[in-house]
C-alpha positions as CSV (number, residue, x, y, z in Angstrom):
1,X,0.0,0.0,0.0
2,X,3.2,2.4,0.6
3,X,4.2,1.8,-2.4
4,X,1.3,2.0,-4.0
5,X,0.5,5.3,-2.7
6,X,4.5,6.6,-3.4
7,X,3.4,6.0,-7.1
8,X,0.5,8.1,-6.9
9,X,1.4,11.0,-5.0
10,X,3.1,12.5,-8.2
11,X,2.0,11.4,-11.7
12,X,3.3,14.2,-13.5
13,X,6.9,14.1,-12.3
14,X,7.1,10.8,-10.7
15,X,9.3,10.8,-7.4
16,X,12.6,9.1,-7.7
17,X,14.2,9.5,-4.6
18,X,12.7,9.1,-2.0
19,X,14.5,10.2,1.9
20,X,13.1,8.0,5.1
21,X,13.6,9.7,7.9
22,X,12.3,10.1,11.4
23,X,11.9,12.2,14.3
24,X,14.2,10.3,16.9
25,X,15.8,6.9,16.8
26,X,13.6,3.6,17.5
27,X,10.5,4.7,15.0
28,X,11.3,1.9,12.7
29,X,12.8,4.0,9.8
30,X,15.8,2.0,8.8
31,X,13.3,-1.0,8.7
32,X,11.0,0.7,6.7
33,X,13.4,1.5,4.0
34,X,14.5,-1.7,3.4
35,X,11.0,-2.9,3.2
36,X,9.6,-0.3,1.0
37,X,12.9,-1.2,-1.3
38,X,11.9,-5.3,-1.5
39,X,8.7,-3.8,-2.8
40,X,9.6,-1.9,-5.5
41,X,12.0,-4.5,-6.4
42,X,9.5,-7.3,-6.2
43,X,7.5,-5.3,-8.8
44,X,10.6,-5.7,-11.3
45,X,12.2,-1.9,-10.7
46,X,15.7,-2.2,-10.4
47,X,16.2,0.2,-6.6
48,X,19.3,0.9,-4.8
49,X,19.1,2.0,-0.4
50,X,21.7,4.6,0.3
51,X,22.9,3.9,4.1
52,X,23.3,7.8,4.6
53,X,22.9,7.2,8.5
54,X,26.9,7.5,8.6
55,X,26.8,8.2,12.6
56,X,24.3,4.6,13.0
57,X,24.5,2.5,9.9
58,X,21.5,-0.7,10.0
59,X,21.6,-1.5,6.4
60,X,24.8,-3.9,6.3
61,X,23.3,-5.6,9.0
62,X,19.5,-6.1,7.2
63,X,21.1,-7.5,4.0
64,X,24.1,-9.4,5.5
65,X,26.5,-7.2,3.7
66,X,29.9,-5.9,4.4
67,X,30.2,-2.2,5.6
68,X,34.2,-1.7,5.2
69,X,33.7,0.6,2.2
70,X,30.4,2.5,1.4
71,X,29.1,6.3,1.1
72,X,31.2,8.2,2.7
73,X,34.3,6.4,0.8
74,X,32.9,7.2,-2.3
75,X,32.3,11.1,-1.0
76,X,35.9,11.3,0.1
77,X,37.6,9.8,-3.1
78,X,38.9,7.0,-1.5
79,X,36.4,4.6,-3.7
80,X,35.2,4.2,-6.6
81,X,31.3,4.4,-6.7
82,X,31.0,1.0,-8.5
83,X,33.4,-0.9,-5.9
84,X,30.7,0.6,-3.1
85,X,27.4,-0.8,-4.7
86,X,26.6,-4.4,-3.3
87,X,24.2,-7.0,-4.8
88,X,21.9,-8.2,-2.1
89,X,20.1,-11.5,-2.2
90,X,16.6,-10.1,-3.3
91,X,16.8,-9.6,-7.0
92,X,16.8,-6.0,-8.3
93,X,17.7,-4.5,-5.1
94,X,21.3,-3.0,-4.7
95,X,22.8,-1.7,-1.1
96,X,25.5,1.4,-1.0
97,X,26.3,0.7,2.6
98,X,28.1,3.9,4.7
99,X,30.8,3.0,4.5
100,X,33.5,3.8,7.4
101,X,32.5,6.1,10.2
102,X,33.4,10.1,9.0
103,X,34.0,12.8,11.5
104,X,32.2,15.2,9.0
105,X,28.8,13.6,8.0
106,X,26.9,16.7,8.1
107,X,29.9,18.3,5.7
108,X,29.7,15.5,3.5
109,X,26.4,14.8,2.8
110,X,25.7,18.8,1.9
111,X,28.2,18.7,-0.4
112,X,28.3,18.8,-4.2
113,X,29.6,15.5,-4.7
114,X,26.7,14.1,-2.8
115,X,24.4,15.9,-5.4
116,X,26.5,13.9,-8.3
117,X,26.0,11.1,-5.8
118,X,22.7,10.8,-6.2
119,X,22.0,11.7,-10.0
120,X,24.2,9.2,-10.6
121,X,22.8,6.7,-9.0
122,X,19.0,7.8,-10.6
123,X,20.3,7.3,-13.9
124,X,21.7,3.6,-12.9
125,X,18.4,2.7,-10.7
126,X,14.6,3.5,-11.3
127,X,14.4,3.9,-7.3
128,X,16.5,5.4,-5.5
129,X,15.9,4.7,-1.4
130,X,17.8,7.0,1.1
131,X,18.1,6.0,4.8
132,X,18.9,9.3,6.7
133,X,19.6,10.0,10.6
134,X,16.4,11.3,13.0
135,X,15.5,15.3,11.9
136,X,15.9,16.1,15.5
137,X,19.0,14.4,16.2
138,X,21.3,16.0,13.8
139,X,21.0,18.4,10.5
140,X,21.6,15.4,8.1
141,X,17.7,14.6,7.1
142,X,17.4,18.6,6.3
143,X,20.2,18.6,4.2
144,X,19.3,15.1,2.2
145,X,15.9,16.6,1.7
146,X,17.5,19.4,-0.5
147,X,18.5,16.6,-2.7
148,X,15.9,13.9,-3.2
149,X,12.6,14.0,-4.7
150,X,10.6,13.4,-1.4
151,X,10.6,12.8,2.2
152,X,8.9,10.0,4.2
153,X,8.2,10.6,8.2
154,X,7.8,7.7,10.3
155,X,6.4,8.0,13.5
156,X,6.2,5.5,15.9
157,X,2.4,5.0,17.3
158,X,2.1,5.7,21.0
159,X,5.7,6.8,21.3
160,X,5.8,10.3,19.4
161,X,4.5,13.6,20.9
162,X,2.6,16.0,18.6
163,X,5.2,18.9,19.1
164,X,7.7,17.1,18.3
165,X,6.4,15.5,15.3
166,X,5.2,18.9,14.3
167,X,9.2,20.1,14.9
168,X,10.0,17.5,12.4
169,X,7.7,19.0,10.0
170,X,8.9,22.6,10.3
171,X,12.3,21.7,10.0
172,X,11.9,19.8,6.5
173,X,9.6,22.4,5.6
174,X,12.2,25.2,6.6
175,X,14.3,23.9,3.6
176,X,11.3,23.1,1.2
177,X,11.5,19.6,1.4
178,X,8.4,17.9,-0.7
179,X,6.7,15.9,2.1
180,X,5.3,13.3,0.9
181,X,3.6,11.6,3.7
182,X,4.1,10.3,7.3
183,X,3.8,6.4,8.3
184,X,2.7,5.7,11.5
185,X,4.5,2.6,12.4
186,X,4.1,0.3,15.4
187,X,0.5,0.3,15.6
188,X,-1.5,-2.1,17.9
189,X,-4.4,-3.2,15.6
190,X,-7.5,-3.4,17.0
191,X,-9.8,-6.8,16.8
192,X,-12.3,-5.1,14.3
193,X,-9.6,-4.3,12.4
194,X,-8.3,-8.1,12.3
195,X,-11.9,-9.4,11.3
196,X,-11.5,-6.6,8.3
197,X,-8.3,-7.7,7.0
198,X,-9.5,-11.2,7.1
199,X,-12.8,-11.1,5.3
200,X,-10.8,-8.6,2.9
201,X,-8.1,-11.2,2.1
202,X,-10.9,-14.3,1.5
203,X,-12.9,-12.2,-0.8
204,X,-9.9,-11.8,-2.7
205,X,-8.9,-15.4,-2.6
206,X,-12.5,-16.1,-3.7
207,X,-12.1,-13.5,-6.7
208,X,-9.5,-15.9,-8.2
């Protein structure tokens, strides 16, 4: 439905790249990424996740890859952008982990090379999927938002407070960052709503 929805938000200049990012740590944002990227890859588009969390990387760990080279090696020069990008074990989908730990992320993710960074990678990949640091934990998310296409919020149900989910929103909208949506993630489902999904999913079972 996520991605569904994605693909609809903008039918006259379809989004490409898309920035997850969250208010603090713990809302599920790294998760939601990778999801949303099996997804679009499932549907046969070819999509890469940028691990631009360079101060918490998750990525490496979701798709059992290696983190010894990644984004900020390719920022600094010391790697080649093709030597960064990993095959994963889900067909279509490509990691660009971050690579080892830079005492500058803020510097280098607001720089120019990370604009070539990332038009590079849109003309290799129909999606491209960017995993960013918590807005209120650091400027990263509000200087990736420049740069991609759209921004996802994800909010964790029960956990987040209004003001600060309305900080978030000012912040992203302080640079003009095209918010797409916000997921609210972690949500207890209620028994009605069980019963719904269940007579949903045998209607459609009876359909075919």
């Amino acid at each position: 439905m996520l991605r569904t929805n994605i693909q609809f938000s903008s039918i006259d200049s379809p989004v490409r790249s898309i920035l997850v990012t969250s208010p603090d740590p713990g809302a599920g944002k790294s998760t939601t990424c990778v999801n949303l990227a099996v997804t679009f890859a499932q549907e046969g588009r070819s999509v890469v996740i940028v691990d631009a969390d360079m101060r918490s990387p998750t990525q490496h760990y979701y798709l059992m890859k290696s983190n010894r080279v990644g984004l900020s090696n390719t920022l600094a020069g010391q790697a080649p952008l093709r030597q960064c990008l990993l095959d994963t074990y889900i067909e279509h989908l490509t990691l660009l982990p971050a690579g080892s730990n830079p005492p500058n992320p803020a510097e280098m993710l607001s720089s120019n090379r990370m604009s070539q960074l990332l038009t590079e990678l849109k003309e290799q990949f129909d999606i491209v999927i960017v995993d960013s640091p918590p807005v209120l934990a650091v400027t990263d998310a509000q200087v990736l938002a420049t740069k991609c296409d759209g921004v996802l919020i994800v909010l964790r149900s029960g956990k987040v407070k209004r003001k600060m989910a309305q900080k978030v929103i000012e912040r992203l909208q302080y640079v003009n960052a095209n918010i797409m949506g916000v997921l609210l993630n972690k949500i207890q489902p209620k028994k009605s709503d069980a019963v719904y999904s269940y007579y949903y999913a045998g209607e459609k079972s009876n359909r075919n």
